[in-house]
Each structure stands twice: as C-alpha cells, then as structure tokens.
N, C-alpha and C positions, 0 to 999 in steps of 0.2 A: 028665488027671492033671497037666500041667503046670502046666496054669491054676492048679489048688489048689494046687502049691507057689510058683507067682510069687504070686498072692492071698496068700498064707501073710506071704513076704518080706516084700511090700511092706506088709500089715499089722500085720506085727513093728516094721517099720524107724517109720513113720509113727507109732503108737502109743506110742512111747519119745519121740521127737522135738517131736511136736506137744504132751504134756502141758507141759515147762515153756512153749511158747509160750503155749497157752491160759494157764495159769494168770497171766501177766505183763499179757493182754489182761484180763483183766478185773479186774487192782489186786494181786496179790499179788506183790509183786518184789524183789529182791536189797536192797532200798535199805528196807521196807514197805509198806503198806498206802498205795494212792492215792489223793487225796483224787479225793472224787465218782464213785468208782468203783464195781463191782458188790460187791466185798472191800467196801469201806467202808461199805455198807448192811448188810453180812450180820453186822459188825463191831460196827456202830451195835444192828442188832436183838438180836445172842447179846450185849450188856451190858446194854441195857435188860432182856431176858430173865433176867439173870442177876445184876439188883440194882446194873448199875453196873462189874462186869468180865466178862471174857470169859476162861472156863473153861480151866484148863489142858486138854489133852486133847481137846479139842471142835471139830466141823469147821474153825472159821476160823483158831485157832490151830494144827492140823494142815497145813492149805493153806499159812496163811502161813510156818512152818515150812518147808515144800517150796518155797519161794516165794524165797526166803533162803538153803539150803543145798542145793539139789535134793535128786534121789530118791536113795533108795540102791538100791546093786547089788541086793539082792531085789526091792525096788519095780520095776525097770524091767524084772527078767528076770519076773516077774508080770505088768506091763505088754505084752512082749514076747509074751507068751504068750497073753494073751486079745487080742492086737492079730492075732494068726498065727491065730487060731482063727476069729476071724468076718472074716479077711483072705482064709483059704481055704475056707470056706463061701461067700464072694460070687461067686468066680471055677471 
C-alpha cells in the first residue's frame, strides 16, 4: 500500500514539473520557438500544411503558448492527476 501512495507522489510531483522542462528541451520557450529545433520542424510542417501560417488553435501554437506562459492551475492539477495515476500503478 505504501508503495502506491509514494508511486502516487512522486508521479504527481514529476509529472507537473518535468512537462515545462520537456517542452523548453525540444524549442518551445519563454522567449519562442528555437531555431533548428524539434518546435521548429513541427512549425515549419503545420505552415506548409496550412498554406503558409500556423493555425490558431493547433498543436504547435498550443505548446508554444504553454511554452511562453506555462500551464494553468487545471492543466497541472490534470497533469497531477494522470502523473499519480500511472505513478501508483508502477509501485
């Protein structure tokens, strides 16, 4: 039983934490979109895709969005949540 609530924790806790790092290691960050980055291909493909701009609304503009102002309180307590969920099924 324990195991499942330390798994839990430290799945909540990691899962909040680690999304803005991910997102900064692969080009989305406070500042924009990095050049030759993995953001900046997916950037490059949704304009090409989409006639030349990149979609309101649409993964890369969502990311970079979260990338610029972080997550909000819902996002992270969702994040939190499915981060606790497969944190306490591992242990």
């Amino acid at each position: 039983m324990w195991g499942t609530v330390i798994g839990a924790a430290i799945g909540g806790v990691v899962a909040v934490a680690a999304t803005p790092i991910v997102l900064g290691a692969i080009g989305f960050t406070g500042t924009g979109i990095a050049a030759s980055s993995i953001a900046a291909n997916m950037m490059s493909s949704a304009a090409i895709a989409n006639g030349g701009g990149v979609a309101a609304g649409s993964l890369v503009a969502t990311l970079q969005s979260v990338g610029v102002a972080g997550l909000s309180a819902s996002t992270n307590i969702i994040l939190g949540t499915v981060g606790a969920a497969v944190g306490g099924s591992l242990l």
